[in-house]
C-alpha positions as CSV (number, residue, x, y, z in Angstrom):
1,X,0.0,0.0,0.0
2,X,1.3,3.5,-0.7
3,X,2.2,6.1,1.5
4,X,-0.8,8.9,2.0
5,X,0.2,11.5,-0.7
6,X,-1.6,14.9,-0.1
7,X,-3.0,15.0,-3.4
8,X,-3.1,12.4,-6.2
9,X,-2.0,15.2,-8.6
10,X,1.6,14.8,-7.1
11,X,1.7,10.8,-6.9
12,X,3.7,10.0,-10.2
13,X,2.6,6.1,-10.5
14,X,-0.9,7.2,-9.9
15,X,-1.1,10.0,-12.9
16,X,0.7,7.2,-15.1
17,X,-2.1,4.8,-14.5
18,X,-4.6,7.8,-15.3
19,X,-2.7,9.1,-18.3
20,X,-2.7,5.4,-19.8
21,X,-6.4,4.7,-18.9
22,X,-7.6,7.9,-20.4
23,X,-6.3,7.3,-23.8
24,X,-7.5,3.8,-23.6
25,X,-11.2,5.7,-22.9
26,X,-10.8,7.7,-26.1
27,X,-9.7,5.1,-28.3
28,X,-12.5,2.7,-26.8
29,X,-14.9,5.7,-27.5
30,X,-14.6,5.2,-31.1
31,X,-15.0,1.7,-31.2
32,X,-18.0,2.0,-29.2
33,X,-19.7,3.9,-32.1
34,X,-17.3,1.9,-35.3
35,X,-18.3,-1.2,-34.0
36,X,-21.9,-1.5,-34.2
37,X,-22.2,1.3,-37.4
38,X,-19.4,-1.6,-39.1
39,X,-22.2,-4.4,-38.0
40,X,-25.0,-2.0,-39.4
41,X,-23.9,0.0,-42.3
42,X,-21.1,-2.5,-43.7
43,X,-22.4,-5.6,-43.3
44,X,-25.9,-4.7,-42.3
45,X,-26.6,-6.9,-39.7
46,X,-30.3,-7.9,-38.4
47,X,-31.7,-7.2,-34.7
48,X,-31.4,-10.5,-33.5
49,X,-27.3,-10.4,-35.1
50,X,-27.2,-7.4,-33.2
51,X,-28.0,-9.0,-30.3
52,X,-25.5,-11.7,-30.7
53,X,-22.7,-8.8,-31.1
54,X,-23.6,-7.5,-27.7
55,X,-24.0,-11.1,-25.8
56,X,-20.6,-12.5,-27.2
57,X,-18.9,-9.1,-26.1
58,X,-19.9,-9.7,-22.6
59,X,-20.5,-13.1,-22.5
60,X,-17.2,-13.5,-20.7
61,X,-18.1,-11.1,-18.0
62,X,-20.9,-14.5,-17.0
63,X,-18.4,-17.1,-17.9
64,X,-15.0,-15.7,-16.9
65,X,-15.5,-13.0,-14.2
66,X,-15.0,-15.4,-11.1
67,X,-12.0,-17.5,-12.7
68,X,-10.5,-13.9,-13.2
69,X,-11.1,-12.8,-10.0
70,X,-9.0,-15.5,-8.2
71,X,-5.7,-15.2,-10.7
72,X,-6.4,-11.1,-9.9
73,X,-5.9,-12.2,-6.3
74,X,-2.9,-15.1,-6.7
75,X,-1.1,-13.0,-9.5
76,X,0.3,-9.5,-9.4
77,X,-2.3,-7.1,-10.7
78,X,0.2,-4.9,-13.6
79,X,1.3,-7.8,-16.1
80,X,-2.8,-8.7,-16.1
81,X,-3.4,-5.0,-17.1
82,X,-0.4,-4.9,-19.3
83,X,-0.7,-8.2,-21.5
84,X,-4.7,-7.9,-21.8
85,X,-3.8,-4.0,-23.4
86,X,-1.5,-5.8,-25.6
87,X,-4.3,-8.5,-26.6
88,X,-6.9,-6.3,-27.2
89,X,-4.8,-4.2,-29.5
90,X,-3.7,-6.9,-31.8
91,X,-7.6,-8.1,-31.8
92,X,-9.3,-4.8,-33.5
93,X,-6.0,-3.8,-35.1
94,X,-6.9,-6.6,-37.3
95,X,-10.8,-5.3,-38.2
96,X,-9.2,-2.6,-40.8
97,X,-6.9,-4.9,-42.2
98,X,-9.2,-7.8,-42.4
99,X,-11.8,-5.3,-44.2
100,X,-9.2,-4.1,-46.8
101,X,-8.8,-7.4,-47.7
102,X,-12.3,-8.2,-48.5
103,X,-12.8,-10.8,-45.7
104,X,-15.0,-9.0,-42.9
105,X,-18.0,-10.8,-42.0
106,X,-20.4,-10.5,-39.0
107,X,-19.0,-13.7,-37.6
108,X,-15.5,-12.2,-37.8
109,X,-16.9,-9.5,-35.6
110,X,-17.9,-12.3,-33.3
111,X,-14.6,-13.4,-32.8
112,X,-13.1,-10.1,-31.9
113,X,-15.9,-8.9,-29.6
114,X,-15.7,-12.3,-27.8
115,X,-12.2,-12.5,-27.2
116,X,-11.5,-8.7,-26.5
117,X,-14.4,-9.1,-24.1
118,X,-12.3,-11.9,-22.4
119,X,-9.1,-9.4,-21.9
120,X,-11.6,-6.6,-21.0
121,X,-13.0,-9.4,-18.2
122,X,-9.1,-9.6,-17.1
123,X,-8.5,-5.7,-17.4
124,X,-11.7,-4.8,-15.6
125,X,-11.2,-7.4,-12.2
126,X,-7.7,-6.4,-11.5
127,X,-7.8,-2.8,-12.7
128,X,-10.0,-2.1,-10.1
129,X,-8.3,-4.5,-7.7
130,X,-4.8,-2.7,-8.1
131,X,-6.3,1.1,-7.3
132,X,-6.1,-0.1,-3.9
133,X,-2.7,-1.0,-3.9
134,X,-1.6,2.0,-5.7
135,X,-3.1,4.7,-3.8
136,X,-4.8,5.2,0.1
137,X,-8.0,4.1,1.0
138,X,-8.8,7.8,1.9
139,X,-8.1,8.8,-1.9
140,X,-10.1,6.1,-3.3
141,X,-13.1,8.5,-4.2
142,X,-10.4,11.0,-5.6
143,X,-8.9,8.5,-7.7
144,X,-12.2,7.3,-8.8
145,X,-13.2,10.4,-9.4
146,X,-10.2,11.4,-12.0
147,X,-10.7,7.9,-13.7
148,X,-14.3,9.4,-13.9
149,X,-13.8,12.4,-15.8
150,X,-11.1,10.9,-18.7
151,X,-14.1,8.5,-19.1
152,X,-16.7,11.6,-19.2
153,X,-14.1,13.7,-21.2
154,X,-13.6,11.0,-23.9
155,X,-17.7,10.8,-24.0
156,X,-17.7,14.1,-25.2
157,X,-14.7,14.3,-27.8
158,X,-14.8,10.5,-28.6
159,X,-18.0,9.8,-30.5
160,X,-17.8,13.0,-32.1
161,X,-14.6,12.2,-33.4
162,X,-15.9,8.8,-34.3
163,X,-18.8,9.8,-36.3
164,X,-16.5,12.2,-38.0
165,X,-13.8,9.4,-39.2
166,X,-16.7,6.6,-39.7
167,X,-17.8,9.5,-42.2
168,X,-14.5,10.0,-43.6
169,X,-12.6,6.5,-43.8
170,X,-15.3,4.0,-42.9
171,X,-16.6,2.4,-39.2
172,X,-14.3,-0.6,-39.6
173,X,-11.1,1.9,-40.7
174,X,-11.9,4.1,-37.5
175,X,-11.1,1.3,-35.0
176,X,-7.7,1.5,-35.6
177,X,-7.6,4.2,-33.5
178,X,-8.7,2.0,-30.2
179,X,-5.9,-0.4,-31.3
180,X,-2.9,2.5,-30.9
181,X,-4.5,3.7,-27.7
182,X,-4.4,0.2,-26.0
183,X,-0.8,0.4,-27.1
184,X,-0.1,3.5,-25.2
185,X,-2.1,2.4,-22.4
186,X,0.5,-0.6,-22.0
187,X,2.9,1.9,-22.2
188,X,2.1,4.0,-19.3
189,X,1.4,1.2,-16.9
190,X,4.7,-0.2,-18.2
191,X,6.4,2.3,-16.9
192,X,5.1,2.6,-13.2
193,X,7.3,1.7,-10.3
194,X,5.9,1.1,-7.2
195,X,5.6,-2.4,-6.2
196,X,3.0,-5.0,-5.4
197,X,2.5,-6.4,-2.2
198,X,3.6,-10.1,-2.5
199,X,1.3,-12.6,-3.4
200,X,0.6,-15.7,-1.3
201,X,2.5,-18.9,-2.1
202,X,1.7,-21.4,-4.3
203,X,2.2,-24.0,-1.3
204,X,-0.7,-22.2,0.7
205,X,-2.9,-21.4,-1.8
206,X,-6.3,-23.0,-1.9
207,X,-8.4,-24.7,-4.7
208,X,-9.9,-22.4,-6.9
209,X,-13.5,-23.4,-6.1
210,X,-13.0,-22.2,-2.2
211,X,-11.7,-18.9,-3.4
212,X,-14.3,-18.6,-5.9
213,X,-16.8,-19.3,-3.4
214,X,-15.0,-16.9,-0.4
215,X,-15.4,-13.6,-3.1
216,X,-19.1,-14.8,-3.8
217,X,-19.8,-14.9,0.0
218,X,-17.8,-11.2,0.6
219,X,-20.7,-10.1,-1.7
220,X,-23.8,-12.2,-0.8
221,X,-22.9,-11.8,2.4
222,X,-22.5,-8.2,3.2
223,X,-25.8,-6.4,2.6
224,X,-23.9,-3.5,1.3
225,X,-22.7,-5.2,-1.5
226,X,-25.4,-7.4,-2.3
227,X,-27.9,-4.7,-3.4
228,X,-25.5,-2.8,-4.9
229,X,-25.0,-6.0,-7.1
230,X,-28.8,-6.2,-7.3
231,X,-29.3,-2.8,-8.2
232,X,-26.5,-3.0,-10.9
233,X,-27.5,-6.0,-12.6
234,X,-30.7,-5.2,-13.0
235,X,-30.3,-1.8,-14.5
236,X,-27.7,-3.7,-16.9
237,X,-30.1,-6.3,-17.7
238,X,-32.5,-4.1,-19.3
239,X,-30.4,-1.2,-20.2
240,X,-28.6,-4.2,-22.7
241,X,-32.3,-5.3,-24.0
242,X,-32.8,-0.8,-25.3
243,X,-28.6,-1.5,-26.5
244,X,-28.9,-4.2,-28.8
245,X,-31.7,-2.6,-31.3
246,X,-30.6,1.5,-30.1
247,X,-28.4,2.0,-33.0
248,X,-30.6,0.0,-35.7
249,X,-33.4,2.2,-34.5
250,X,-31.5,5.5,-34.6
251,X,-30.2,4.4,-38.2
252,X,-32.8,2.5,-40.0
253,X,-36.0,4.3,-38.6
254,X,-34.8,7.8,-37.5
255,X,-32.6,8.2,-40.3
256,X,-30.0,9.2,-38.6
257,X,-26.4,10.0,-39.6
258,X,-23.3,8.8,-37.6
259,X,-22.6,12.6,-37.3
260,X,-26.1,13.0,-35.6
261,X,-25.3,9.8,-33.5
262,X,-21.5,11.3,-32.6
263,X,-24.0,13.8,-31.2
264,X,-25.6,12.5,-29.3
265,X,-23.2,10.5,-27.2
266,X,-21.5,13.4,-27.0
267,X,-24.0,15.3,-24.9
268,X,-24.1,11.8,-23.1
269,X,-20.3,12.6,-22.1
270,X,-20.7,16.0,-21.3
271,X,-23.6,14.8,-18.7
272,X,-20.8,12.2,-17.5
273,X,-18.2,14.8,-16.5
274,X,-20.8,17.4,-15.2
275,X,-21.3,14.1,-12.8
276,X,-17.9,12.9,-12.7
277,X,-17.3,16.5,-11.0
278,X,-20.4,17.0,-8.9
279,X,-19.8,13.1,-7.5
280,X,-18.4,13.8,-3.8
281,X,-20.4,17.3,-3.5
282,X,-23.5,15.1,-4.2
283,X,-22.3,12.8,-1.9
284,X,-21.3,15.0,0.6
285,X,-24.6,17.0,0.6
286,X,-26.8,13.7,0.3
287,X,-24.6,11.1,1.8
288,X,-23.5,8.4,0.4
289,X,-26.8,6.1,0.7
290,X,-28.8,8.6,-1.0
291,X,-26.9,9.4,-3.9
292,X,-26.9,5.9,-4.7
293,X,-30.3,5.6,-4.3
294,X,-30.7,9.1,-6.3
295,X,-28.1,8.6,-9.1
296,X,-29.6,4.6,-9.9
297,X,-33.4,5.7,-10.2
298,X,-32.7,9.1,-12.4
299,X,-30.0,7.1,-14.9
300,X,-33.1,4.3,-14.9
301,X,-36.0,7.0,-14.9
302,X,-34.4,8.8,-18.2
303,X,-34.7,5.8,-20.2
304,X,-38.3,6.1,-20.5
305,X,-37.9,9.2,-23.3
306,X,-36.0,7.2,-25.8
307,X,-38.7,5.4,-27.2
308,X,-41.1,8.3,-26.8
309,X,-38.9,9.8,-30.0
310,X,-40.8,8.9,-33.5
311,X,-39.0,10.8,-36.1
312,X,-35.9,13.0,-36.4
313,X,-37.5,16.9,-36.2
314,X,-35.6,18.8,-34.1
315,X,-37.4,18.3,-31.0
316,X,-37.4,14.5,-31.7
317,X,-33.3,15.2,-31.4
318,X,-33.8,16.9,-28.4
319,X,-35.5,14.8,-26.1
320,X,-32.9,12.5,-27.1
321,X,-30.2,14.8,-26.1
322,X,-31.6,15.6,-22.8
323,X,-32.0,11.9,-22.1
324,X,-28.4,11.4,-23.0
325,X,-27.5,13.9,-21.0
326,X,-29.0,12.9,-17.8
327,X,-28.0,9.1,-17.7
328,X,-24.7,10.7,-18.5
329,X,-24.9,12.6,-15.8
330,X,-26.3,10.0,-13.2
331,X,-24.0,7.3,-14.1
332,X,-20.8,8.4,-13.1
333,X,-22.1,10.1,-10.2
334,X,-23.7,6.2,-8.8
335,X,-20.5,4.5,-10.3
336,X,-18.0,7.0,-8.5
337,X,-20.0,6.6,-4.9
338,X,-20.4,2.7,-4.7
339,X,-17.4,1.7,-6.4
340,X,-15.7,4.1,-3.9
341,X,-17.3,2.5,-1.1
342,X,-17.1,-1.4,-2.5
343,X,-13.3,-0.8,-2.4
344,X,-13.1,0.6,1.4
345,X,-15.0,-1.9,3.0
346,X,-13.0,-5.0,1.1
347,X,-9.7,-5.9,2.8
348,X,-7.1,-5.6,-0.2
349,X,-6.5,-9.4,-0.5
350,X,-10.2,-10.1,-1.3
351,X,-10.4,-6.9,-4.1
352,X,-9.8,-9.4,-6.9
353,X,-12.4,-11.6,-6.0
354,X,-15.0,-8.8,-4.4
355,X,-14.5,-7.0,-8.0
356,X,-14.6,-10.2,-9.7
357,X,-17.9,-11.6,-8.3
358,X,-19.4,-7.9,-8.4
359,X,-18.9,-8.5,-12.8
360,X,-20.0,-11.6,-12.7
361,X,-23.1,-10.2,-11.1
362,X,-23.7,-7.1,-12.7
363,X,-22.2,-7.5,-16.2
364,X,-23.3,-11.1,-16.6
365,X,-26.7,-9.8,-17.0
366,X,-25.6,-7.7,-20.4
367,X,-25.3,-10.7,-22.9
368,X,-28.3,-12.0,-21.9
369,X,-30.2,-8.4,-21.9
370,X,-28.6,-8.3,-25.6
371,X,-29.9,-11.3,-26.8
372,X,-33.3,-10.9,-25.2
373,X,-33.6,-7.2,-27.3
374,X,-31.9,-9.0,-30.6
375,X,-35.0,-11.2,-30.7
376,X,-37.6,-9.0,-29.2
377,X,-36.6,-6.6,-32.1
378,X,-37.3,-9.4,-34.6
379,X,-40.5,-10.2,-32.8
380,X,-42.2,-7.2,-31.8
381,X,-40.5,-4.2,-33.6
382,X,-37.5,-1.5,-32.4
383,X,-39.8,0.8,-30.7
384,X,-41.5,-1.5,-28.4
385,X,-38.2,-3.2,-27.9
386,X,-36.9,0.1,-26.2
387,X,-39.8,0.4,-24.4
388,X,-39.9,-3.2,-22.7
389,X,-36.3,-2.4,-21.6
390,X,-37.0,1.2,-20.3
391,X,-40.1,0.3,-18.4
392,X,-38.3,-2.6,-16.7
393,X,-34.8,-0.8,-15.6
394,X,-37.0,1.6,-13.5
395,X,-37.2,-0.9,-10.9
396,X,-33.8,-1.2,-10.4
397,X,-33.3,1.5,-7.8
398,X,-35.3,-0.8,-5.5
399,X,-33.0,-3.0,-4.6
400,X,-30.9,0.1,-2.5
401,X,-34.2,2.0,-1.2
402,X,-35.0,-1.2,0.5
403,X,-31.6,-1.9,2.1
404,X,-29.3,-0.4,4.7
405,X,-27.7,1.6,2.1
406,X,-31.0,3.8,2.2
407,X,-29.0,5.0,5.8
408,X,-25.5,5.1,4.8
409,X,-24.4,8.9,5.4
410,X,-20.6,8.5,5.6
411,X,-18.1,5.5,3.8
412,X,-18.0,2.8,6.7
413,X,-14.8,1.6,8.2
414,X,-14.0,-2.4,7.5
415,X,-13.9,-3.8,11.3
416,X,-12.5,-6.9,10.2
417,X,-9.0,-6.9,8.2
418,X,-7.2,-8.8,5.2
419,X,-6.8,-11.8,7.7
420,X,-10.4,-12.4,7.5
421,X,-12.8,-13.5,4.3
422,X,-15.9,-10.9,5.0
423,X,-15.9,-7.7,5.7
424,X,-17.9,-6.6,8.2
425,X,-19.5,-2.9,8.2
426,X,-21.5,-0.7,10.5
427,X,-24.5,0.8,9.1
């Protein structure tokens, strides 16, 4: 653990991490956009193809999560981040080159999603399992918070940028640009200094299973977590049933361009770092347990306009911008406060597997959201699609008003340290 540094501005390993991770965002940015608009415009995929894209991209986060979780834990934390940057830039590096020579198919996007969701399963478990070791508990929300805003920053400037270039050079061209920046993320973490805390012996370890099954229980077992987890998933779950047909409906029955759709994600991002900022005054002025509660019913609540919108007028584009905007907004600001407080009450040699069982939980629910909207599109048409999904995340904030986080003014204290498999809170 590193020693308290007034300010993370002046801790040199931390502002590497942060300058890697925020190009990563902005190159990730575009292939948010290139992706699907290569599945759409180049090879014009179907709903229910649509909805296979988004399940094999984070299928992995329901197959993988826990396995990663427990090498996050017996392995140091860097080389993970470093090698699945490497991966995952090889991976859509070859989208571009496999499209210039005339071989791209919608099963060769399969591929890439699927196994770039597997390093993204590995990046994700012990990225946020090596915050801890690189920086104090107490600057856990500022560190969160800066990892916050790159993300919110590159909402703005990324899609913009992509719907420019997938104008310009083509969607699958465009990606090329997420391949460099998960080049110079590996960079940046390469060069960071400060060492991990030693990793316990092979000779002591235990079976895989029983470590599995000790991150599961620091989650099911702390009521903290566990309706955070509820909460989560269930927002994911139907949030991914509206993502799968989103971009067909924008394209094929608002007519809209990508520039339009660069838009429009861009307002999304400026909403993120409007909350990415406001996070710990919110939470200071609410307290924790309420902004939670807050943040997860307005990002949820928002969802309702989208399929409101019939045409592309002006004020069609609107309401779509002001949704945008306000799950932007609300997102960061719920992500910022619980991931904050997941990491203070977990003893550091349980983060792997905490983090680890929290994906499983909360992104498992995405592949199979995606292929319930893939064929809901087919069956009952893009609109009504969106709607099922909105109407059904609404209910996600339930899972926190009805739990001790509904009480939770400050960030609890662990009482019981790394020595022990739970952590137990006051509340």
């Amino acid at each position: 653990m590193s020693s308290k540094i007034s300010s993370l501005w002046r801790h040199p390993d931390f502002m590497k991490l942060w300058g890697g991770e925020t190009i990563s965002l902005f190159g990730s940015q575009i292939t948010f956009l290139a992706l699907p608009l290569t599945a759409v415009l180049v090879l014009k995929a179907s709903p229910v193809q649509m909805g296979i894209l988004g399940a094999v991209e984070f299928a992995p986060f329901l197959l993988l999560s826990l396995f990663a979780g427990v090498w996050a834990d017996r392995l140091r934390r860097r080389p993970i981040l470093i090698t699945a940057d490497l991966g995952r830039a090889c991976l859509l590096g070859s989208i571009p080159l496999i499209f210039a020579l005339g071989w791209l198919s919608i099963e060769y996007l399969y591929v890439v999603a699927l196994f770039t969701g597997i390093l993204t399963v590995f990046f994700d478990v012990a990225y946020q399992a090596y915050l801890p070791a690189l920086v104090d508990r107490s600057q856990l929300v500022e560190g969160n918070g800066k990892l916050e805003v790159s993300r919110s920053v590159a909402q703005i400037a990324g899609p913009g940028l992509a719907g420019a270039l997938v104008q310009v050079v083509s969607a699958p061209v465009a990606v090329v640009l997420d391949a460099l920046s998960f080049l110079a993320s590996a960079l940046f973490l390469g060069s960071i200094h400060q060492p991990e805390a030693a990793k316990v012996s092979p000779a002591v370890r235990k079976s895989m299973l029983t470590e599995i099954r000790e991150g599961l229980n620091v989650v099911f077992g702390n009521p903290l977590l566990r309706s955070i987890a509820g909460c989560t998933s269930t927002s994911n779950l139907f949030s991914n049933v509206m993502g799968a047909v989103f971009t067909l409906y924008l394209v094929n029955e608002l007519k809209l361009s990508p520039g339009i759709l660069g838009l429009l994600y861009a307002v999304g991002g400026a909403g993120s770092l409007l909350g990415a900022l406001m996070a710990n005054r919110i939470a200071r002025y609410l307290g924790i347990g309420r902004t939670i509660i807050f943040t997860a019913f307005l990002f949820s609540a928002l969802n309702l306009l989208v399929p409101l919108v019939h045409d592309a007028t002006f004020m069609a584009v609107g309401i779509l911008m002001l949704a945008q905007f306000v799950i932007g907004f609300s997102s960061p600001a719920y992500n910022i406060t619980q991931v904050s407080l997941r990491q203070a009450i977990t003893p550091y040699r349980l983060q792997g597997r905490m983090n680890a069982s929290m994906r499983f939980l909360v992104w498992g629910t995405m592949p199979i959201g995606s292929l319930i909207g893939g064929f809901l599109g087919e069956l009952v048409g893009l609109r009504s699609t969106l709607l099922v999904g909105a109407i059904g995340s609404v209910f996600a904030f339930l899972w926190v008003l009805f739990s001790p986080v509904r009480g939770l003014r400050e960030q609890p204290v662990p009482v019981v340290e790394a020595e022990e498999a739970t952590p137990v809170v006051s509340v």
